[in-house]
VMD Tcl script that draws the C-alpha trace (Angstrom):
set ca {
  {0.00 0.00 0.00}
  {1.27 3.54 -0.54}
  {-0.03 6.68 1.08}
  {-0.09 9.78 0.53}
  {-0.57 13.45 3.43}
  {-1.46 16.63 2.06}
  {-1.52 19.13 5.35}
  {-3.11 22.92 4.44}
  {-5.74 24.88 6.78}
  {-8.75 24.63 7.40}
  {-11.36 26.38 9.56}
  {-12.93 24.13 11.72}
  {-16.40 24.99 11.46}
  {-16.22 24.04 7.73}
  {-15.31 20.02 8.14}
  {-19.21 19.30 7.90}
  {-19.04 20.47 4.44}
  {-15.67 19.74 2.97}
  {-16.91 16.00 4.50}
  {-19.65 16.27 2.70}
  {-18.39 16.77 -0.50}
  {-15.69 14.13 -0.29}
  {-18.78 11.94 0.37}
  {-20.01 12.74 -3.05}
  {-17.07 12.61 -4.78}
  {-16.00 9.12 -3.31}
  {-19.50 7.71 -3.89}
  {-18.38 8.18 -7.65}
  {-16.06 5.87 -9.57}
  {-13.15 7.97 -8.80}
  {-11.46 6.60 -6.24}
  {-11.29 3.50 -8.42}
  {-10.20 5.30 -11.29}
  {-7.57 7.06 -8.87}
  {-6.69 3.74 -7.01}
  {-7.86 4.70 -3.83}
  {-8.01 2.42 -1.19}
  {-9.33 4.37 1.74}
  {-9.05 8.33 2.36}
  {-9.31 10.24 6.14}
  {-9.48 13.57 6.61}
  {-8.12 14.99 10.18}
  {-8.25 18.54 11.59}
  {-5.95 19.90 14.37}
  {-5.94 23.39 15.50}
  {-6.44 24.99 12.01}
  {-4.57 22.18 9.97}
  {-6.46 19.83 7.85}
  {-4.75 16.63 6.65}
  {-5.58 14.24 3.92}
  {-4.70 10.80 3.97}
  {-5.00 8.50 0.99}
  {-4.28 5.37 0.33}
  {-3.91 3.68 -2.57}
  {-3.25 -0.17 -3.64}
  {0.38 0.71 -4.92}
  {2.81 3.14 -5.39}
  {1.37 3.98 -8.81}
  {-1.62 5.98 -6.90}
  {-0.13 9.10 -7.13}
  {0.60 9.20 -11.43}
  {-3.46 8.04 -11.75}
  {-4.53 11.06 -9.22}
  {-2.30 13.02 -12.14}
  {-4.49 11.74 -14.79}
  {-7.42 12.16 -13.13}
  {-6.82 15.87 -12.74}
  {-8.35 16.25 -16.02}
  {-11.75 14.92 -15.34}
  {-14.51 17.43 -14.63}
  {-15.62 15.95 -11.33}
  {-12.07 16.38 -10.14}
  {-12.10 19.82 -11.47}
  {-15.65 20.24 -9.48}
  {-14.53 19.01 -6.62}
  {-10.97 21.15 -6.37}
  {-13.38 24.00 -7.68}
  {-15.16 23.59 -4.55}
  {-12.77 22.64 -2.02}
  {-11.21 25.84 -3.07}
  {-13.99 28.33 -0.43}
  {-12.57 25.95 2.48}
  {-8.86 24.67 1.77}
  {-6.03 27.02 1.70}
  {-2.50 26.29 1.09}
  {-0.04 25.64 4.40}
  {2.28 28.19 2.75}
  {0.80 30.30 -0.26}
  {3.82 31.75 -1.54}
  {5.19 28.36 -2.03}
  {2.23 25.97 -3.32}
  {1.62 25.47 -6.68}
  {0.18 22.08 -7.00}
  {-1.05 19.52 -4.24}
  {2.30 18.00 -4.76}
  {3.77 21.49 -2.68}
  {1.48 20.35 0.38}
  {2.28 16.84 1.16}
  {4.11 15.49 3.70}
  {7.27 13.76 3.12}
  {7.21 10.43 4.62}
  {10.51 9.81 7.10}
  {9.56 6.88 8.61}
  {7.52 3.65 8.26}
  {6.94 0.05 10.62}
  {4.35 -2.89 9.64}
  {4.50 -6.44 11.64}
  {6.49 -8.74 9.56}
  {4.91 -11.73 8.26}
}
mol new
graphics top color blue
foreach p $ca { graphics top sphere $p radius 0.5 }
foreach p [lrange $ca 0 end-1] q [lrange $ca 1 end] { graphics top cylinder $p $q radius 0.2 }
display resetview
């Protein structure tokens, strides 16, 4: 499995809605098209954080082509009124707000 953590802000009386429309988007065929496995969203203090998973570490190129299809768009679109970049002056894609990964553990076997 490969995940991925995008971390931006988030004001915390708008998780009711930015829940809601990840409900509607994931009760479309794009998480299959994407390769989702499972997505979370957290909130802490301002920060919002999305985890995804996806069955392999090809996840992240099939997000990239999914980019172009309009109920991405849409739902970017609309995340837009409730999402703001961790650091404007430096994000220019979704790629610019994810976490980099420093450690990992699973049980063997």
């Amino acid at each position: 499995m490969y995940s991925t953590l995008i971390v931006a802000r988030m004001r915390p009386h708008d998780q009711a809605e930015v829940a809601r429309l990840f409900g509607a988007f994931d009760e479309t065929d794009m998480p299959h098209r994407m390769g989702t496995r499972r997505r979370e969203l957290f909130s802490y203090q301002g920060l919002y954080f999305h985890l995804q998973d996806f069955d392999d570490e090809h996840g992240g190129d099939r997000v990239l082509e999914a980019r172009t299809d309009p109920r991405f768009i849409q739902i970017s679109d609309d995340l837009k009124a409730f999402i703001e970049p961790y650091d404007p002056a430096t994000w220019r894609s979704p790629a610019d707000a994810m976490a980099a990964r420093f450690y990992h553990w699973e049980p063997s076997g």
